[in-house]
MILUM-398796 format. One record per residue: x, y, z of N, C-alpha, C, O in turn; residue in three letters. Coordinates in nm, 2 decimals. Layout:
N
<pt><n_px>X</n_px><n_py>Y</n_py><n_pz>Z</n_pz><ca_px>X</ca_px><ca_py>Y</ca_py><ca_pz>Z</ca_pz><c_px>X</c_px><c_py>Y</c_py><c_pz>Z</c_pz><o_px>X</o_px><o_py>Y</o_py><o_pz>Z</o_pz><type>ala</type></pt>
...
! end
This chain:
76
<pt><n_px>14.93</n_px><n_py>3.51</n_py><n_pz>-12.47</n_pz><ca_px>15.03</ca_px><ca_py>3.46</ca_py><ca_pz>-12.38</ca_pz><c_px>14.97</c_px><c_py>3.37</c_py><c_pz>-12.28</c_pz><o_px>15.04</o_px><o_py>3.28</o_py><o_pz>-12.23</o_pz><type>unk</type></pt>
<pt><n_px>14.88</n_px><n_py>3.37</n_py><n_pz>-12.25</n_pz><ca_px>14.79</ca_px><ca_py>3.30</ca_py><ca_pz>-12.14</ca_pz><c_px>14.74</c_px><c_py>3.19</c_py><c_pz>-12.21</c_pz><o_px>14.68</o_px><o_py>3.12</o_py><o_pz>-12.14</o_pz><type>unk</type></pt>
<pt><n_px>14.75</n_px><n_py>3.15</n_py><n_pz>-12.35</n_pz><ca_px>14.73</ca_px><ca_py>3.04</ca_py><ca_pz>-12.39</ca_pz><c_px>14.85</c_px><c_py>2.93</c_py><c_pz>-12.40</c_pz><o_px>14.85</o_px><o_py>2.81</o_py><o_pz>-12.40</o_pz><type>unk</type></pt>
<pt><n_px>14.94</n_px><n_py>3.01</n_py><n_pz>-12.40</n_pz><ca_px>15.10</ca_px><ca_py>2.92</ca_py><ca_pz>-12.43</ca_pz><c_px>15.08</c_px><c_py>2.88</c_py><c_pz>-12.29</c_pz><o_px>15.06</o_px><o_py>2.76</o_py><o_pz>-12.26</o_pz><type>unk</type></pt>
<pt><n_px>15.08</n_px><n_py>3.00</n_py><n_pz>-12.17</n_pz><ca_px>15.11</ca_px><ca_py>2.90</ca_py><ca_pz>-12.08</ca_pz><c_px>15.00</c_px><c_py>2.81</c_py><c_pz>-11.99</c_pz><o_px>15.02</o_px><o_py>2.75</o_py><o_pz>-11.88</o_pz><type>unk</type></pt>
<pt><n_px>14.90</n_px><n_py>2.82</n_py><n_pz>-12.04</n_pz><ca_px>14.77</ca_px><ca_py>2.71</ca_py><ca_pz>-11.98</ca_pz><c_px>14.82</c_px><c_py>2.59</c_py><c_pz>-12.13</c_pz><o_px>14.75</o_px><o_py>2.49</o_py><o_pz>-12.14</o_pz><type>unk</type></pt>
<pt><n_px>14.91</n_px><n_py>2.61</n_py><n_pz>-12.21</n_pz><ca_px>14.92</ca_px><ca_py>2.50</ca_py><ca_pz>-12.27</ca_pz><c_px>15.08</c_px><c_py>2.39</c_py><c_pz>-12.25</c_pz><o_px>15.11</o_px><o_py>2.27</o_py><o_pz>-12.29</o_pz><type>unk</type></pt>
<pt><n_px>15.13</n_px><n_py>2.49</n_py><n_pz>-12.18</n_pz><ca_px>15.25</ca_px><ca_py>2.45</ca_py><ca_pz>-12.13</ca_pz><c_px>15.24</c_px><c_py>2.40</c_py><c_pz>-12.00</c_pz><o_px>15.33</o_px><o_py>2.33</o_py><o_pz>-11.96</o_pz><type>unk</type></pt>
<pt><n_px>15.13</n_px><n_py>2.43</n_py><n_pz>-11.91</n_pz><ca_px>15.07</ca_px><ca_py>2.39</ca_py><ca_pz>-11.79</ca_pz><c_px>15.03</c_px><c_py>2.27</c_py><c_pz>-11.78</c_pz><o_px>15.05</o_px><o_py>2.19</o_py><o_pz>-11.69</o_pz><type>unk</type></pt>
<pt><n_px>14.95</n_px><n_py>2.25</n_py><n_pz>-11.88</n_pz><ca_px>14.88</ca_px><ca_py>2.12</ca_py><ca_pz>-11.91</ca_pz><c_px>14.92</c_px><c_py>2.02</c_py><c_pz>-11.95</c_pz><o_px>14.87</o_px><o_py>1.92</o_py><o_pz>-11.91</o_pz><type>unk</type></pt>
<pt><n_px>15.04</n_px><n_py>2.02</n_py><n_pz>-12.05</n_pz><ca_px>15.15</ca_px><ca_py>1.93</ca_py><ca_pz>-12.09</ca_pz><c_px>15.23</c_px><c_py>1.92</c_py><c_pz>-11.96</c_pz><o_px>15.31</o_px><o_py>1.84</o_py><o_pz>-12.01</o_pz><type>unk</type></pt>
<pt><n_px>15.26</n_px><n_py>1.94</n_py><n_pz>-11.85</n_pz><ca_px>15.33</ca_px><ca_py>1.94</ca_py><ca_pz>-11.76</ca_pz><c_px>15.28</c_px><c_py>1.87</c_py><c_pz>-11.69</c_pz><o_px>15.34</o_px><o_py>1.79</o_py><o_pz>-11.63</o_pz><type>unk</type></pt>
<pt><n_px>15.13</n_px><n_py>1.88</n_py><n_pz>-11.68</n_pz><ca_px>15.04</ca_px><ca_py>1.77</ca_py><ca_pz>-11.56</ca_pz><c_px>15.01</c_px><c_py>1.68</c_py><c_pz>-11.62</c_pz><o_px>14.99</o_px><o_py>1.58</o_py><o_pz>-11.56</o_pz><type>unk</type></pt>
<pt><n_px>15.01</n_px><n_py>1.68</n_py><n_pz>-11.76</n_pz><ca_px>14.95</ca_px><ca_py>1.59</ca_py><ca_pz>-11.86</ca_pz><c_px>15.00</c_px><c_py>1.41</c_py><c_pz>-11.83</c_pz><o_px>14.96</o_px><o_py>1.30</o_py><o_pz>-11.79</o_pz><type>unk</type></pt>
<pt><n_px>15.18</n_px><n_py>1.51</n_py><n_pz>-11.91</n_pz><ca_px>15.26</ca_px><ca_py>1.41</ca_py><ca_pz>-11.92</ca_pz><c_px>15.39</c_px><c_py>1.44</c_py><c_pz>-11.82</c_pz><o_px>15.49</o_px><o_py>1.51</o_py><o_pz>-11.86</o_pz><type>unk</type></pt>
<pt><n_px>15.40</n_px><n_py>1.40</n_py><n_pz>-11.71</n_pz><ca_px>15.50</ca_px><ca_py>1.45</ca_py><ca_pz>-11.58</ca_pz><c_px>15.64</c_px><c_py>1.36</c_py><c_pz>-11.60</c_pz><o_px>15.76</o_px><o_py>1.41</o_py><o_pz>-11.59</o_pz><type>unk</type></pt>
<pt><n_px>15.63</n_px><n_py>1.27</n_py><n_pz>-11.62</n_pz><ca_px>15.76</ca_px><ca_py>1.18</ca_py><ca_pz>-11.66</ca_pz><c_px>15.81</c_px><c_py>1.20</c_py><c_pz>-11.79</c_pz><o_px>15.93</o_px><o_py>1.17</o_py><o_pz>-11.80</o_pz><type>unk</type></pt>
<pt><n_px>15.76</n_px><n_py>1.25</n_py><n_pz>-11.90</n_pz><ca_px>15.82</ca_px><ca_py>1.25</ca_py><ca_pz>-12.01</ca_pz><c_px>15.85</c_px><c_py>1.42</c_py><c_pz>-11.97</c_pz><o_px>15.97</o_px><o_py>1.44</o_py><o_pz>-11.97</o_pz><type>unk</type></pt>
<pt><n_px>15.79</n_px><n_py>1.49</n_py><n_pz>-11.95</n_pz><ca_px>15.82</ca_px><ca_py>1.64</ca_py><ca_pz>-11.96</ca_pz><c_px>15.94</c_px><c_py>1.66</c_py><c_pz>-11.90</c_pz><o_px>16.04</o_px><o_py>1.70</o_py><o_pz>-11.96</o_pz><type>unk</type></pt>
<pt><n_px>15.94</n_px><n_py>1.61</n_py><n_pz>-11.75</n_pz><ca_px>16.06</ca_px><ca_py>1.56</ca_py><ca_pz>-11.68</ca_pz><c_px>16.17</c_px><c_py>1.48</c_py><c_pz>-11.74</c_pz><o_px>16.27</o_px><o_py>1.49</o_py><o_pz>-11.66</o_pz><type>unk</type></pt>
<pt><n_px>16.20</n_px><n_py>1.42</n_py><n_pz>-11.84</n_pz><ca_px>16.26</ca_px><ca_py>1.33</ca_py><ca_pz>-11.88</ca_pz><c_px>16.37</c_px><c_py>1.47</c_py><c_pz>-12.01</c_pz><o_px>16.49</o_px><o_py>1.51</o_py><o_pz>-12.02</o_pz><type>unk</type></pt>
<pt><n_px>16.26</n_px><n_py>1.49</n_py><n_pz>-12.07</n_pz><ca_px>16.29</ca_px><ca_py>1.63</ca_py><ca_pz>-12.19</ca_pz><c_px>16.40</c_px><c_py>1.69</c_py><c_pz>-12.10</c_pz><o_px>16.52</o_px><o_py>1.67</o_py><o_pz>-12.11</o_pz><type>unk</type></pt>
<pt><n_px>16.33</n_px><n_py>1.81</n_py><n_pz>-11.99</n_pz><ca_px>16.38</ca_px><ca_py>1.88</ca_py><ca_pz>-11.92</ca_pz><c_px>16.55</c_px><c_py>1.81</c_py><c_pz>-11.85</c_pz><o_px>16.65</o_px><o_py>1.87</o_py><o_pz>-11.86</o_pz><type>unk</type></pt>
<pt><n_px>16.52</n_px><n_py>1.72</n_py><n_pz>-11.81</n_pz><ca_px>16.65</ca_px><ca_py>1.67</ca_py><ca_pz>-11.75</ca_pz><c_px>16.77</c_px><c_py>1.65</c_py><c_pz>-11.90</c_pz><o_px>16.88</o_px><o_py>1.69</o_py><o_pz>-11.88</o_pz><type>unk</type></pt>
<pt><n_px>16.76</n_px><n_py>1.62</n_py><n_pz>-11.98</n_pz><ca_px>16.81</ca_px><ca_py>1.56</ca_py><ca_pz>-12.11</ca_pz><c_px>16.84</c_px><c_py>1.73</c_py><c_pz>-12.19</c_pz><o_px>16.94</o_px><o_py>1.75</o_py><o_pz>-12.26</o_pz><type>unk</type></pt>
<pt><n_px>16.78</n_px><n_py>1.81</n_py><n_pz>-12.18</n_pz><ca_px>16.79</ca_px><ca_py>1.97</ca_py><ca_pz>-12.18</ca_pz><c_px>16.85</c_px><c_py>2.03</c_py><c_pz>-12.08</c_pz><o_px>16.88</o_px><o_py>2.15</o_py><o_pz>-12.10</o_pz><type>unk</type></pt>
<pt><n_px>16.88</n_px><n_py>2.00</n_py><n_pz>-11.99</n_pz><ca_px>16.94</ca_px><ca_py>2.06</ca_py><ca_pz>-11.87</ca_pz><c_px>17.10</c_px><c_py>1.99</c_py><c_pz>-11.88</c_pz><o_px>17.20</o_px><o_py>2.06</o_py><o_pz>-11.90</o_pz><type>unk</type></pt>
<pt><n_px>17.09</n_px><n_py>1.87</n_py><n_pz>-11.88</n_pz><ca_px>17.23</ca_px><ca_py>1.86</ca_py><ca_pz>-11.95</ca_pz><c_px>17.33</c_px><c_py>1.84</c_py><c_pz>-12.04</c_pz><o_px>17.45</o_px><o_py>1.81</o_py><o_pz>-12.05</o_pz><type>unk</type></pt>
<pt><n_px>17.22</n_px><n_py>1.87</n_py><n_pz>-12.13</n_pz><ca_px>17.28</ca_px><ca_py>1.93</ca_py><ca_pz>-12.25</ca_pz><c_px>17.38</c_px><c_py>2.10</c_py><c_pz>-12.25</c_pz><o_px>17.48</o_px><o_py>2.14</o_py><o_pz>-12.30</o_pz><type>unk</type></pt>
<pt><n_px>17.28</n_px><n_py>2.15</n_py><n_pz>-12.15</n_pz><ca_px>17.34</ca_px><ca_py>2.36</ca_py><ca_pz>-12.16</ca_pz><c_px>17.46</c_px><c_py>2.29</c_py><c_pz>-12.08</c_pz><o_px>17.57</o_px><o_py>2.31</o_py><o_pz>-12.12</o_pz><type>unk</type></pt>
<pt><n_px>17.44</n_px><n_py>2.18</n_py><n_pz>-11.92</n_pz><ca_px>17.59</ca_px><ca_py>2.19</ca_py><ca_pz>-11.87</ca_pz><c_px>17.68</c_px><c_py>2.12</c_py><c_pz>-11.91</c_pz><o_px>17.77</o_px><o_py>2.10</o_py><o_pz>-11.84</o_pz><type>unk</type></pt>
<pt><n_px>17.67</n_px><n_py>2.06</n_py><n_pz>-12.08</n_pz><ca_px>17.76</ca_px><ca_py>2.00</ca_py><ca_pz>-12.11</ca_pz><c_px>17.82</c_px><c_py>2.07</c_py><c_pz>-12.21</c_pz><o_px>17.94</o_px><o_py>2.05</o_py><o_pz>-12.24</o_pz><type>unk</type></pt>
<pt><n_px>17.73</n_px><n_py>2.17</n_py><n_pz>-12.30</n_pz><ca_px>17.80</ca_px><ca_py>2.26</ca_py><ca_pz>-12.38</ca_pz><c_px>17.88</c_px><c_py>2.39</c_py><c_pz>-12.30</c_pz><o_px>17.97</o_px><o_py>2.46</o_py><o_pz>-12.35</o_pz><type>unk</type></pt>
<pt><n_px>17.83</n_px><n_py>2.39</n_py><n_pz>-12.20</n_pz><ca_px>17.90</ca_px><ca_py>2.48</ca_py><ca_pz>-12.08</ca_pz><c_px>18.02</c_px><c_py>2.46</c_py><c_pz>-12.01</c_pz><o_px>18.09</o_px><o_py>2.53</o_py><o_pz>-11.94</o_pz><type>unk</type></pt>
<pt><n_px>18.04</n_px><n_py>2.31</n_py><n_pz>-12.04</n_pz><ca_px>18.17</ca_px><ca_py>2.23</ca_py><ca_pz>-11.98</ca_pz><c_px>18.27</c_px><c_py>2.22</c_py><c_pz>-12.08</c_pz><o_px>18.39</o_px><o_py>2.25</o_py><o_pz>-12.06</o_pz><type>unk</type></pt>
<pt><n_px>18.19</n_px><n_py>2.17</n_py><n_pz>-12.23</n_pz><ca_px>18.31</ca_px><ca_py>2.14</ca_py><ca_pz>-12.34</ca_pz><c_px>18.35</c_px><c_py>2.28</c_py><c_pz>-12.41</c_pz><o_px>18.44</o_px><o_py>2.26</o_py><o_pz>-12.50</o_pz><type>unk</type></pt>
<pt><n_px>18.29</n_px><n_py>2.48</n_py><n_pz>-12.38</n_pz><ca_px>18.31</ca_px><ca_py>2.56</ca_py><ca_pz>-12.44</ca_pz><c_px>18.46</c_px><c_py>2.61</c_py><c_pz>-12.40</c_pz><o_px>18.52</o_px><o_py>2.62</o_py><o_pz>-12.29</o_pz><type>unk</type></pt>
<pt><n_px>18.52</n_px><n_py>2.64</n_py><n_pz>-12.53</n_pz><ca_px>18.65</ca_px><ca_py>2.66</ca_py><ca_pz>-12.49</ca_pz><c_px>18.71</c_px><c_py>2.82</c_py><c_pz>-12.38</c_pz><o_px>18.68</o_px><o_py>2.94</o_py><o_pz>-12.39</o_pz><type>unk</type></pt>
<pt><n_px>18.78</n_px><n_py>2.76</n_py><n_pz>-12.32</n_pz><ca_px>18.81</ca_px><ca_py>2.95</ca_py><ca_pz>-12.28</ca_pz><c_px>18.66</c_px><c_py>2.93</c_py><c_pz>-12.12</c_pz><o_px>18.65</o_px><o_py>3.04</o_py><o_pz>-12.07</o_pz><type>unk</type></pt>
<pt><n_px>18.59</n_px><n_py>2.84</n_py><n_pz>-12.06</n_pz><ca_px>18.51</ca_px><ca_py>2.90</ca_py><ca_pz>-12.05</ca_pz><c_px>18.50</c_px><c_py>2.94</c_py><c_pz>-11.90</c_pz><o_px>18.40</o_px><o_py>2.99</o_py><o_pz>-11.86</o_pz><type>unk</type></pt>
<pt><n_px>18.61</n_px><n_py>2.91</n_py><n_pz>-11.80</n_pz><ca_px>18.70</ca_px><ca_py>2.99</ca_py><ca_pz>-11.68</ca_pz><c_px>18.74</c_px><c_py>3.10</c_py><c_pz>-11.67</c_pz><o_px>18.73</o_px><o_py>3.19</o_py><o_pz>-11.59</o_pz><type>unk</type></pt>
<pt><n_px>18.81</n_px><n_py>3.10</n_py><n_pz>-11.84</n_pz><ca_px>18.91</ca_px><ca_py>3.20</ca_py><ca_pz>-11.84</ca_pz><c_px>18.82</c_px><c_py>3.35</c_py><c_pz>-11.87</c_pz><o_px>18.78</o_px><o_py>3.38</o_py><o_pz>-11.98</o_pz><type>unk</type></pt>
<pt><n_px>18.81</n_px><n_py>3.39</n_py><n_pz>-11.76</n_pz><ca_px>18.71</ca_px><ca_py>3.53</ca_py><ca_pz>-11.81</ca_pz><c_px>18.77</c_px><c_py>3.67</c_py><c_pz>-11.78</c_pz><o_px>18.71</o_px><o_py>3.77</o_py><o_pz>-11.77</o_pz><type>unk</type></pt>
<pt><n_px>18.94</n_px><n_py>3.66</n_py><n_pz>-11.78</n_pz><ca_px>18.99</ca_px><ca_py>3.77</ca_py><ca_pz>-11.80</ca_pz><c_px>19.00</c_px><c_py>3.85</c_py><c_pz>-11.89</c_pz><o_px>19.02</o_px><o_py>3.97</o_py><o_pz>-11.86</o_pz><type>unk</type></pt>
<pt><n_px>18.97</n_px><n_py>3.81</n_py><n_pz>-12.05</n_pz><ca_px>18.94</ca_px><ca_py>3.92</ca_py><ca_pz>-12.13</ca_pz><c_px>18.79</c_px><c_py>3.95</c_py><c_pz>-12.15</c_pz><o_px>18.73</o_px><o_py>4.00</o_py><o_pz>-12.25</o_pz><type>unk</type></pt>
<pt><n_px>18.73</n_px><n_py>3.91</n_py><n_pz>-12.05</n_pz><ca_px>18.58</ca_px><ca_py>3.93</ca_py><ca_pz>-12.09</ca_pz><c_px>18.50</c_px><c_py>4.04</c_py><c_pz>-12.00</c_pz><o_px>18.54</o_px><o_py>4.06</o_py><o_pz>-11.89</o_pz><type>unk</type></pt>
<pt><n_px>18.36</n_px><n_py>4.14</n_py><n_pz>-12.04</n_pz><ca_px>18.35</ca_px><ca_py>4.24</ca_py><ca_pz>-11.92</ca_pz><c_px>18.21</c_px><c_py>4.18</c_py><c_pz>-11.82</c_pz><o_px>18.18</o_px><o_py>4.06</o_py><o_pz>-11.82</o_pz><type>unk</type></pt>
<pt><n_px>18.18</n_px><n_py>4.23</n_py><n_pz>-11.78</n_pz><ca_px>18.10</ca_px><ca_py>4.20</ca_py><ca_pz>-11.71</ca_pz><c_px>17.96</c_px><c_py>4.12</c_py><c_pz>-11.74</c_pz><o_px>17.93</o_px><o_py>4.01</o_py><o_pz>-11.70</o_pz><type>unk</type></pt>
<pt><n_px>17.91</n_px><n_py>4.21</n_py><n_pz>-11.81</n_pz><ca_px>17.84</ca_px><ca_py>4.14</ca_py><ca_pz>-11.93</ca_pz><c_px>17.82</c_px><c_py>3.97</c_py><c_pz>-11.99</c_pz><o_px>17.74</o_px><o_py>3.88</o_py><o_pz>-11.99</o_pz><type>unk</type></pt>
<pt><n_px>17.95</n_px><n_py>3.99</n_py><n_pz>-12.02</n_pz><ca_px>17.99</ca_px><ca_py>3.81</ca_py><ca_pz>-12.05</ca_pz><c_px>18.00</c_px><c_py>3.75</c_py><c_pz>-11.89</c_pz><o_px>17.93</o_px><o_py>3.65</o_py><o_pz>-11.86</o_pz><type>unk</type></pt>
<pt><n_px>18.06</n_px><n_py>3.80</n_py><n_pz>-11.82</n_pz><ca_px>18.06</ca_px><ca_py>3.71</ca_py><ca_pz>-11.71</ca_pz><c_px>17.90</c_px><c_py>3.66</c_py><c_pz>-11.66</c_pz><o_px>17.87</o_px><o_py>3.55</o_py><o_pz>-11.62</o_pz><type>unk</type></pt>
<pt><n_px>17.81</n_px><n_py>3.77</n_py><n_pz>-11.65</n_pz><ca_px>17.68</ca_px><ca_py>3.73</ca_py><ca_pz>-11.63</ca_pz><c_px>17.61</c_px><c_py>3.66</c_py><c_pz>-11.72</c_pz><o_px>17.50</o_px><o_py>3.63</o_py><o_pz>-11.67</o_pz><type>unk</type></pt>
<pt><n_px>17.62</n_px><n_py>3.61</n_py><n_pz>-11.85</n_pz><ca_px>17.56</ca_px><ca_py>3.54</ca_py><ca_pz>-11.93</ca_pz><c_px>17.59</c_px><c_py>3.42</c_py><c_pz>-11.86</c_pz><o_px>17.51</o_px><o_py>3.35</o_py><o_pz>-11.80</o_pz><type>unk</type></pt>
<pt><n_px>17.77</n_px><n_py>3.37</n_py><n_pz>-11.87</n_pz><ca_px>17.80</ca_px><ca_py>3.30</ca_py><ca_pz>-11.79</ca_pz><c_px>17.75</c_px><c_py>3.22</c_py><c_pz>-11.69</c_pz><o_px>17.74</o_px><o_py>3.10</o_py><o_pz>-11.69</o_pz><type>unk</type></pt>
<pt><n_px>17.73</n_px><n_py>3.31</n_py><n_pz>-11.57</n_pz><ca_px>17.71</ca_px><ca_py>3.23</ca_py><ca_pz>-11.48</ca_pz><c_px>17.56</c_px><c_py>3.25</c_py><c_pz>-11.48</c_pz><o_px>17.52</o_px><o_py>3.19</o_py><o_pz>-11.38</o_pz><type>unk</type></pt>
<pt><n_px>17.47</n_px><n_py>3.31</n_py><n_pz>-11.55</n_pz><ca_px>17.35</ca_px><ca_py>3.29</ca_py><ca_pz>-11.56</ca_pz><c_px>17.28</c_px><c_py>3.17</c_py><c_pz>-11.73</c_pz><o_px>17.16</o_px><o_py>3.14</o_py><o_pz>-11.77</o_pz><type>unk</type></pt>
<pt><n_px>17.42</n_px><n_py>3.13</n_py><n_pz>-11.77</n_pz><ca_px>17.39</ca_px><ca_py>2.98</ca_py><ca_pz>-11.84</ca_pz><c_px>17.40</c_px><c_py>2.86</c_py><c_pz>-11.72</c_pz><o_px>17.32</o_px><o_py>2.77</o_py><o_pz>-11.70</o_pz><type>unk</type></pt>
<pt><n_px>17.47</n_px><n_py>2.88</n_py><n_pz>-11.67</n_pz><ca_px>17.55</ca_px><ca_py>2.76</ca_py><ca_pz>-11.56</ca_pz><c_px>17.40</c_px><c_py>2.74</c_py><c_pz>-11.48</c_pz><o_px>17.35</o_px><o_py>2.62</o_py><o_pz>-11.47</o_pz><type>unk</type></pt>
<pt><n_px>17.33</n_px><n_py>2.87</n_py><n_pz>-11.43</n_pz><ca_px>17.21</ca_px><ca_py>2.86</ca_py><ca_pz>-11.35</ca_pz><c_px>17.13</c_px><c_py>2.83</c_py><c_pz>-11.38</c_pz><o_px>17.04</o_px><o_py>2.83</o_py><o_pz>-11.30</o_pz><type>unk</type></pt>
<pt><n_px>17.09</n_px><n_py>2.81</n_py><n_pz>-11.52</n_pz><ca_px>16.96</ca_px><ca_py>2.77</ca_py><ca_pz>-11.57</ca_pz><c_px>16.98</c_px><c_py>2.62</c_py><c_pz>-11.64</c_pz><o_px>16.88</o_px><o_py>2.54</o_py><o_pz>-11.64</o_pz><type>unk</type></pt>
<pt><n_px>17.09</n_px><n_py>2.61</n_py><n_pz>-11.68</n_pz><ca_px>17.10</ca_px><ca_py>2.48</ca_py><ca_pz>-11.69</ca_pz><c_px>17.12</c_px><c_py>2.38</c_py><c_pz>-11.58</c_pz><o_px>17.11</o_px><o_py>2.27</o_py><o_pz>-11.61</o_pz><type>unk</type></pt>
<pt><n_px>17.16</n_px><n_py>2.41</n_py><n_pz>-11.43</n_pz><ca_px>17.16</ca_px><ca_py>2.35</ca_py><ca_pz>-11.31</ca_pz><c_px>16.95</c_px><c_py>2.35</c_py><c_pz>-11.30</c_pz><o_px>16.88</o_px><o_py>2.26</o_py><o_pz>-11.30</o_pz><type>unk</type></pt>
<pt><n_px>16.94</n_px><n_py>2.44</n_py><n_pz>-11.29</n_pz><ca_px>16.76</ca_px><ca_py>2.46</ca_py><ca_pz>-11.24</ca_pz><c_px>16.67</c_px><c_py>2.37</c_py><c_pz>-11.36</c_pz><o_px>16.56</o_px><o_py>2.33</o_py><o_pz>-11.34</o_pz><type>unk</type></pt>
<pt><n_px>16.73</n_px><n_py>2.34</n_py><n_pz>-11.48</n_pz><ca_px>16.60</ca_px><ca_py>2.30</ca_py><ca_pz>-11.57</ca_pz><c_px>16.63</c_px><c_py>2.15</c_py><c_pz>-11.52</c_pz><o_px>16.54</o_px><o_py>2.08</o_py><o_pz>-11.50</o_pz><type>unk</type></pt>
<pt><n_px>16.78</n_px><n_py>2.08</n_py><n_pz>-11.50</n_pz><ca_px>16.82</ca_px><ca_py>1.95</ca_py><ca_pz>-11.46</ca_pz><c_px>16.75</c_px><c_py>1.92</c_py><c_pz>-11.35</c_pz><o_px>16.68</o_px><o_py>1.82</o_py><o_pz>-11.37</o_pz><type>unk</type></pt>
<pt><n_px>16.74</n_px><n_py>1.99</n_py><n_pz>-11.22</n_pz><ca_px>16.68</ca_px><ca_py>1.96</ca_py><ca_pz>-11.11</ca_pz><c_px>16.55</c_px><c_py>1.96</c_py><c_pz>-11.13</c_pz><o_px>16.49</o_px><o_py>1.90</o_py><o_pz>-11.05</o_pz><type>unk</type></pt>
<pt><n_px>16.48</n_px><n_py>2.01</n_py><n_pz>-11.23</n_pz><ca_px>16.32</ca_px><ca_py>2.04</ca_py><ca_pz>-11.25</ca_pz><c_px>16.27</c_px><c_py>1.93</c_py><c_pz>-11.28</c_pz><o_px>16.19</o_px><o_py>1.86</o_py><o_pz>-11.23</o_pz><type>unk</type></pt>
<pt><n_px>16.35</n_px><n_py>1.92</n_py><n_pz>-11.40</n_pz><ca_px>16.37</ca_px><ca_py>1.77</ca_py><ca_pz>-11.42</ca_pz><c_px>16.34</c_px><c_py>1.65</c_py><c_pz>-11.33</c_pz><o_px>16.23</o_px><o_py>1.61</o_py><o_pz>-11.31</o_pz><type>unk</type></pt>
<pt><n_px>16.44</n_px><n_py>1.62</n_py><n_pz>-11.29</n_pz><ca_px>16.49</ca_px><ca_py>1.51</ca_py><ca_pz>-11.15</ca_pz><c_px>16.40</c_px><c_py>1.55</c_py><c_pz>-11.08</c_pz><o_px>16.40</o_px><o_py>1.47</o_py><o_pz>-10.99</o_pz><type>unk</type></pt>
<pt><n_px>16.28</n_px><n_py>1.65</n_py><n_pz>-11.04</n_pz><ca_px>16.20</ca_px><ca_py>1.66</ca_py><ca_pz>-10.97</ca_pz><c_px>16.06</c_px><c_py>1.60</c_py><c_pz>-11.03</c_pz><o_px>15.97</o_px><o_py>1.53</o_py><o_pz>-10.96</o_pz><type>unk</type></pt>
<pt><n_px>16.06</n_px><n_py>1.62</n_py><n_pz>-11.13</n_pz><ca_px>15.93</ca_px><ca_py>1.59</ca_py><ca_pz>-11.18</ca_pz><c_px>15.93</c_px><c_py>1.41</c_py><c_pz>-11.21</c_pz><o_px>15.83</o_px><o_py>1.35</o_py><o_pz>-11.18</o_pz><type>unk</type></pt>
<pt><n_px>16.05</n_px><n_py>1.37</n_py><n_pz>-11.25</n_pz><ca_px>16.06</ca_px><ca_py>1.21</ca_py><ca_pz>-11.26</ca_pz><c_px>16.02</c_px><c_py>1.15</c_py><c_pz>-11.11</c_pz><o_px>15.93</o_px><o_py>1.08</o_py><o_pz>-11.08</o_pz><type>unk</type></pt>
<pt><n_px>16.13</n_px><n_py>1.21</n_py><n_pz>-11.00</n_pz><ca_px>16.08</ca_px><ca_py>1.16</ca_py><ca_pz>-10.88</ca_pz><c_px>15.92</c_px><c_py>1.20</c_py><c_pz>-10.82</c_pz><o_px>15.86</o_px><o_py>1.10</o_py><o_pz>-10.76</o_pz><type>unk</type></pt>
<pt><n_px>15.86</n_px><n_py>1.31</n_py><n_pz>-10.82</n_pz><ca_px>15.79</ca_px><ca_py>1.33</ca_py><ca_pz>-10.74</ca_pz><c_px>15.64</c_px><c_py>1.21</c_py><c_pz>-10.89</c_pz><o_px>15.53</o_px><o_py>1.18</o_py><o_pz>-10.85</o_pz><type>unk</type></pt>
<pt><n_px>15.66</n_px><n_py>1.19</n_py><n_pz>-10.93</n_pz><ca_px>15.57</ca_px><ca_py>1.11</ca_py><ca_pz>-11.03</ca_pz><c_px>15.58</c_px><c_py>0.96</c_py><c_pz>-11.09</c_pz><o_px>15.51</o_px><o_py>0.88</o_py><o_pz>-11.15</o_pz><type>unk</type></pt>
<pt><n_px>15.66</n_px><n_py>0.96</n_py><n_pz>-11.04</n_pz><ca_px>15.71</ca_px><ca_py>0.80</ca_py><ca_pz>-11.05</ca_pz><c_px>15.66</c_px><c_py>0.66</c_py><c_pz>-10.98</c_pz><o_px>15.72</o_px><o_py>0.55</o_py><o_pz>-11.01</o_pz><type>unk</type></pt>
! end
């Protein structure tokens, strides 16, 4: 485990605009499959469960976009 992420660490310092670039192009991809999913307001037949998947897709595809847009700006 400590190799993936000193290898995922390193690609991140490595290459900061492209990683950035991935990440942002991945980030709005989940909020765009999150936008075009049908039904995906309507969460009256759904339990709790689904609603936290929900709004914990919405949140990670907002956070990898910004990681994104952070990494392009702060290296640019």
């Amino acid at each position: 485990m400590k190799k993936l992420k000193d290898f995922f660490v390193n690609t991140i310092d490595s290459y900061p605009i492209y990683m950035g670039v991935i990440f942002l192009i991945i980030g709005i991809l989940i909020l765009a499959y999150q936008i075009n999913k049908n039904e995906s307001f309507n969460m009256n037949k759904h339990g709790l469960a689904s609603w936290q998947v929900f709004v914990n897709t919405w949140g990670v595809g907002i956070m990898i976009t910004l990681w994104g847009i952070i990494l392009i700006i702060r290296n640019y």
